[in-house]
N, C-alpha and C positions, 0 to 999 in steps of 0.2 A: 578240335575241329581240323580237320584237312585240308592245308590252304590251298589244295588244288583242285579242290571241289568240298564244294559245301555240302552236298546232298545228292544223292544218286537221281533224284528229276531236277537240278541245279539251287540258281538260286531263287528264284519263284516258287519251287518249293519251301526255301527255306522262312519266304516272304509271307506264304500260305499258313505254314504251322505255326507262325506266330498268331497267323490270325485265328488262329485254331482255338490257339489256349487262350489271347484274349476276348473271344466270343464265350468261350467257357464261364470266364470269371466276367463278362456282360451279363449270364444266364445266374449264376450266381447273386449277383450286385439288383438283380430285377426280381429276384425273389424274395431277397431280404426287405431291401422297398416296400412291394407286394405286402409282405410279411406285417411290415411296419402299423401301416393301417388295419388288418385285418385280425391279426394274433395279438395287438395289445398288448397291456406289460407285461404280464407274463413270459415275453417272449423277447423282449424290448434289449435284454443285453446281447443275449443272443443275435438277432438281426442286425446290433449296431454293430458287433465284432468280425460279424461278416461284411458288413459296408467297411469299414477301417481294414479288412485282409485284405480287398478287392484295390482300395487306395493304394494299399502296400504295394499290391503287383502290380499297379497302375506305373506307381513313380520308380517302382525297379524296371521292368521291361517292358511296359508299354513306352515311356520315356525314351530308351534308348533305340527302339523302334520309329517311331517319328523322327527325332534324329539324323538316323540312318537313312530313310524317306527322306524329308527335307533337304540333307547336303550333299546326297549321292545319288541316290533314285531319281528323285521326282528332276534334279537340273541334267543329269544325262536322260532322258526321257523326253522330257523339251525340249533337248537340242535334236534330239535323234529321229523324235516323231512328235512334231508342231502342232499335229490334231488335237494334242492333247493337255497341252497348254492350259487352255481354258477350264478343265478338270481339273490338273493341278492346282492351277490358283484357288479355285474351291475349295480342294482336298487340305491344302495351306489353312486356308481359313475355317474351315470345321478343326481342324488340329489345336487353334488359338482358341478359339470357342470353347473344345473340350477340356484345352489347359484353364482356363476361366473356370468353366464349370467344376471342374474337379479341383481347383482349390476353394472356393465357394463351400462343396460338399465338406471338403477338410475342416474347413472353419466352423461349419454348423455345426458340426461334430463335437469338435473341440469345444464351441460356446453350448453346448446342450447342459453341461456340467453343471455351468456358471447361473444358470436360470432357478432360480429360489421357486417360483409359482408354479402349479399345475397347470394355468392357461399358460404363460411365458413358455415352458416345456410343449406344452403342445402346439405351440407355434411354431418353435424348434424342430420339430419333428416331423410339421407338414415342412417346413421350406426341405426338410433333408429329404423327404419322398418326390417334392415338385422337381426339387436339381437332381437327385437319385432317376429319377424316370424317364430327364430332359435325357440325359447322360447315357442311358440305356439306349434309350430311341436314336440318338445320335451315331453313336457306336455303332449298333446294328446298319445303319442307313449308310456310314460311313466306309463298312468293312466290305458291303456288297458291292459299292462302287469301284473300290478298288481290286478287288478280287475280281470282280466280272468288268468291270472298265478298264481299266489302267492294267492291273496284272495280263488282262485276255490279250488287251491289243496289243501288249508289250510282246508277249511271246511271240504273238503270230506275225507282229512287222519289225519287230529288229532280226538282223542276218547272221549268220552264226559267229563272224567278228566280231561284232558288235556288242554279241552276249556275254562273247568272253573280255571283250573290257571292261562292262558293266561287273560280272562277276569277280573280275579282279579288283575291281574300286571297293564292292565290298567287302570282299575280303582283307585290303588294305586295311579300311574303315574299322572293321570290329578288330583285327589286329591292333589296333590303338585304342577302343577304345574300353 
């Protein structure tokens, strides 16, 4: 990556195509769910291996996404445009939620094994569709906010200094991390 520029539409571009790929694997993760309830066992390993891919990419770059949000974005953004405050702190708190939710999902996961009965199993599997779905809907509600809240307003009221400190903080940032 070019530390002088992230991306030829900057770095709101580069904020965008993450959200890109993690709406992909949103669409992914709501299918298998989907899947869960309706394709039955026959299909049951299948669907779970695509819940456990989607955790995969969750806790690789979803993970360090938020992050990057949290210690750089979202506190230069407050300081720089105070409207928006009050959406970040939201945005903060749907982030803790989905870290909840999504080790939740982990775990059902993991204890689905552990379950001897046919009804015990099938309990398992509704809670992993109920947080699987929470997770989805969350996601989706999440990404638009910020892509059309916080990303929009951010381009069009921070001043082209302003940009380029913000893009050099990230660039510091994933430099490190």
């Amino acid at each position: 990556m070019n530390s002088n520029r992230l991306l030829p539409n900057g770095f709101f571009g580069l904020l965008e195509d993450v959200h890109t790929d993690v709406s992909h694997e949103v669409e992914r993760l709501e299918e298998a769910v989907h899947n869960l309830q309706f394709e039955g066992k026959a299909s049951l390993g299948r669907n779970l291996k695509q819940i456990r891919a989607t955790l995969h990419f969750f806790s690789s770059s979803l993970a360090k996404h938020i992050e990057l949000e949290e210690k750089v974005l979202f506190p230069f953004l407050g300081s720089h445009i105070p409207k928006l405050e009050p959406v970040i702190h939201l945005l903060i708190a749907e982030h803790e939620d989905f870290k909840r939710n999504y080790e939740d999902l982990g775990l059902f996961l993991d204890s689905l094994s552990d379950q001897t009965s046919e009804t015990d199993r099938g309990k398992m599997i509704k809670k992993i569709q109920e947080t699987g779905t929470y997770v989805v809907y969350l996601l989706k509600n999440h990404l638009r906010v910020e892509d059309r809240g916080v990303y929009g307003v951010a381009e069009e009221e921070l001043r082209g200094e302003e940009k380029k400190e913000l893009e050099g903080a990230i660039v510091k940032f994933l430099g490190r991390s």
